[in-house]
C-alpha positions in Angstrom: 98.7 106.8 154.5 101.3 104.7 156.2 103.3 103.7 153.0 106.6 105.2 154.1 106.4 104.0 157.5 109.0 101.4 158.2 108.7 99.2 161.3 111.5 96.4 162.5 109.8 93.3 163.9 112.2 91.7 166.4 110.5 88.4 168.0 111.9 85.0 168.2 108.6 83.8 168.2 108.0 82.5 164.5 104.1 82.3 164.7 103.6 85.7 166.4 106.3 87.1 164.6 104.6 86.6 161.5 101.0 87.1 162.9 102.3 91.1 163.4 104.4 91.1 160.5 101.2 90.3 158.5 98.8 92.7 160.2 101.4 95.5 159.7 101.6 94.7 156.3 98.3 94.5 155.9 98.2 98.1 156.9 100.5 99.5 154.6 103.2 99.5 156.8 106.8 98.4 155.3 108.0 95.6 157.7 111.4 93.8 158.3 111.9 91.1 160.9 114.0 88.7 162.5 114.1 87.1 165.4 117.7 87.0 166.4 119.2 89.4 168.4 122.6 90.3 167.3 121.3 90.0 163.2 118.8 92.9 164.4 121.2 95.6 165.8 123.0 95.2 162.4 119.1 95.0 160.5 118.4 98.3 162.5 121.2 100.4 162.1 121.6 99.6 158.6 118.1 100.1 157.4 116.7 102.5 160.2 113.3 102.0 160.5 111.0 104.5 161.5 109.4 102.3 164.8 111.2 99.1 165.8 109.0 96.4 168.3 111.7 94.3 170.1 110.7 91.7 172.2 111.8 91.9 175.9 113.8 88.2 175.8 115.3 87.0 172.9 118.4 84.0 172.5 121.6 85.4 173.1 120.4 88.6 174.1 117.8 90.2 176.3 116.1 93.1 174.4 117.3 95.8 177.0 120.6 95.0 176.3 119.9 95.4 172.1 118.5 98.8 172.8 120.9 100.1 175.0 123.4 99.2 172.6 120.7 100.5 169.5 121.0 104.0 171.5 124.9 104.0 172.0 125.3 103.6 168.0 123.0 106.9 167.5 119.6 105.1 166.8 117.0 108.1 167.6 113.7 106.0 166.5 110.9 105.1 168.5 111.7 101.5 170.2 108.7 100.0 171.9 109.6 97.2 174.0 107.1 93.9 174.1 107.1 92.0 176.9 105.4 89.1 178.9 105.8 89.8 182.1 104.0 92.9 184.1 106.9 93.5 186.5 109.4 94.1 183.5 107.8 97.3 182.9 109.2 98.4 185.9 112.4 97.2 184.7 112.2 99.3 181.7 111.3 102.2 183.6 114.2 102.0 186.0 116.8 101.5 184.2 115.6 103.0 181.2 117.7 101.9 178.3 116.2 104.4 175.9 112.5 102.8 175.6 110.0 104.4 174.3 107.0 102.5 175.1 106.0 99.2 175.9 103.1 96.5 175.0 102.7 93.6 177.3 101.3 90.1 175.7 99.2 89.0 175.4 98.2 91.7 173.1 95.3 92.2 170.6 96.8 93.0 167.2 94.2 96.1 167.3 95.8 97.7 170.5 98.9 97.1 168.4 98.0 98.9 165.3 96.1 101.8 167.6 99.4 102.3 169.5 102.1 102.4 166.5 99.1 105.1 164.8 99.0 107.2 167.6 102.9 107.3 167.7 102.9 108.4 164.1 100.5 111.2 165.1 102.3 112.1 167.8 105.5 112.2 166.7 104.7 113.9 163.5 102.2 116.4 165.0 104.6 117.4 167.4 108.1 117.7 165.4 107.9 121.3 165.3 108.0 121.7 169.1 111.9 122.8 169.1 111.7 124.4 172.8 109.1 125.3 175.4 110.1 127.5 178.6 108.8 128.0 182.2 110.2 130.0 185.2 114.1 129.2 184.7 113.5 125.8 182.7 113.6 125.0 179.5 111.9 121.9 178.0 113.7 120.3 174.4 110.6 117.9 173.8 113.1 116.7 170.4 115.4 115.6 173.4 113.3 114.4 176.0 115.3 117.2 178.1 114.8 119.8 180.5 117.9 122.3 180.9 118.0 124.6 184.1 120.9 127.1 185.4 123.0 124.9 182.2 122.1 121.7 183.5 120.7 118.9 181.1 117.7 116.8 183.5 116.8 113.9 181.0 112.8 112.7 180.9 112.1 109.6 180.4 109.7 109.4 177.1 106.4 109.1 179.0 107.5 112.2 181.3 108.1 114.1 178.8 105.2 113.4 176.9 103.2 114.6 180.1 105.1 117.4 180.3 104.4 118.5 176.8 101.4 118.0 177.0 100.4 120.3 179.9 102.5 123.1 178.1 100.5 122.6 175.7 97.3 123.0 177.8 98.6 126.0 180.3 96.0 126.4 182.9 93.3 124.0 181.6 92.7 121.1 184.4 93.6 117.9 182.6 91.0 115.2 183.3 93.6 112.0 184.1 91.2 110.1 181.5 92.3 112.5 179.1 95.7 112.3 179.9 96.3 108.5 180.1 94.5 108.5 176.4 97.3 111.0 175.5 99.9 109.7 177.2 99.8 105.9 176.4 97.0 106.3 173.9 95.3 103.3 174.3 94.4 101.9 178.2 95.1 98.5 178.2 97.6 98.2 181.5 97.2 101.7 182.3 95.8 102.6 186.0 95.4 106.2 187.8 97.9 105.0 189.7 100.8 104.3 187.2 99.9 107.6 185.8 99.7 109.5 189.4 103.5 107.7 190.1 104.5 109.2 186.2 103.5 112.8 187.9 105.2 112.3 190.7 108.7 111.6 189.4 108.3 114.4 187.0 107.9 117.0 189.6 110.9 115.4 191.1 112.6 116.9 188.2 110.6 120.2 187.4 110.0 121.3 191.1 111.6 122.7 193.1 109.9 121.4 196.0 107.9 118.5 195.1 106.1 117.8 198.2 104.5 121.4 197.7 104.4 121.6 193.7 103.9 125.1 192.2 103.9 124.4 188.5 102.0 120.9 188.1 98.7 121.1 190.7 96.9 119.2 191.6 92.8 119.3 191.0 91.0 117.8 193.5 88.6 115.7 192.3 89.6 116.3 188.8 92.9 115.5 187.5 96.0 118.2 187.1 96.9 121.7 185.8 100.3 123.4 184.9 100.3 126.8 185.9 103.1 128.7 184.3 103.0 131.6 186.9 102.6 130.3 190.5 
């Protein structure tokens, strides 16, 4: 199913390195690796792979720096940072060098493989979505990307995967179980309340008062809804 599914291993971890390596492998995936920082911006851009999981600190260069530098050169792929430390997320999320995701180790090589299938799924399910509109916004899911009165707002991935979701689900109230599972979809290190600060900083950018939101609601006692026409 996965055959032409490339993935770039970048740990300089040699037993873990090859411990995923293998798995992916195992699982049809085609897998290149290294675990040197500078050899894997050149591995990367040369060979493009289709998912690329790069390890937060490497020698010579921290993994931030690799894809900040991955996304300067044109590199569109999913990146999916892994890192050992909880508070890095929040680093990632900050300064966001063009992340997609995030695993934190120690991780089960299950979580792994669920995470890197329900990218594929999601990314391939949801190529066709070219534009999606609401009051004066428009939302370029392709380009993580809200435009409004000409102005480009950029999403950070998990934003705008919330965000497409509920425009995919108008007026349905979104259980935050159900969204998490979409969102992230798997819950290891996911909370109600990492999710409920993800909502907040996207009405932040959709709202136009996001103390008093008109478009994303919420449900008491139940989750959220997006309500096209407040």
């Amino acid at each position: 199913m996965y055959k032409n599914v490339k993935i770039a291993v970048i740990e300089d971890d040699e037993n873990l390195r090859f411990l995923v390596a293998h798995r992916l492998e195992s699982e049809n995936y085609q897998v290149i690796q290294t675990g040197d920082g500078d050899e894997a911006e050149k591995l990367i851009l040369e060979q493009k792979p289709d998912i690329v999981l790069l390890d937060w600190m490497l020698p010579g260069k921290q993994g931030s720096e690799i894809c900040a530098d991955l996304r300067k050169a044109g590199f569109v792929n999913l990146i999916i940072m892994m890192t050992a430390k909880s508070q890095d997320v929040d680093k990632i999320d900050a300064y966001s060098f063009g992340v997609s995701d995030y695993i934190t180790k120690p991780f089960s090589m299950d979580v792994l493989v669920a995470m890197i299938e329900n990218k594929i799924k999601y990314f391939v399910s949801n190529q066709g979505a070219d534009l999606y509109t609401f009051g004066d916004t428009e939302h370029h899911p392709n380009i993580h990307s809200l435009v409004r009165d000409g102005k480009k707002i950029e999403l950070t991935i998990l934003e705008n995967r919330i965000l497409l979701y509920f425009l995919q689900n108008i007026g349905r109230v979104i259980g935050r179980d159900e969204l998490m599972q979409v969102v992230w979809g798997y819950s290891s290190n996911v909370n109600t309340r990492t999710l409920d600060m993800h909502i907040v900083r996207l009405r932040k950018k959709i709202e136009l008062n996001a103390d008093k939101p008109t478009y994303l609601q919420t449900v008491r006692g139940m989750g959220y809804k997006f309500v096209d026409n407040p």
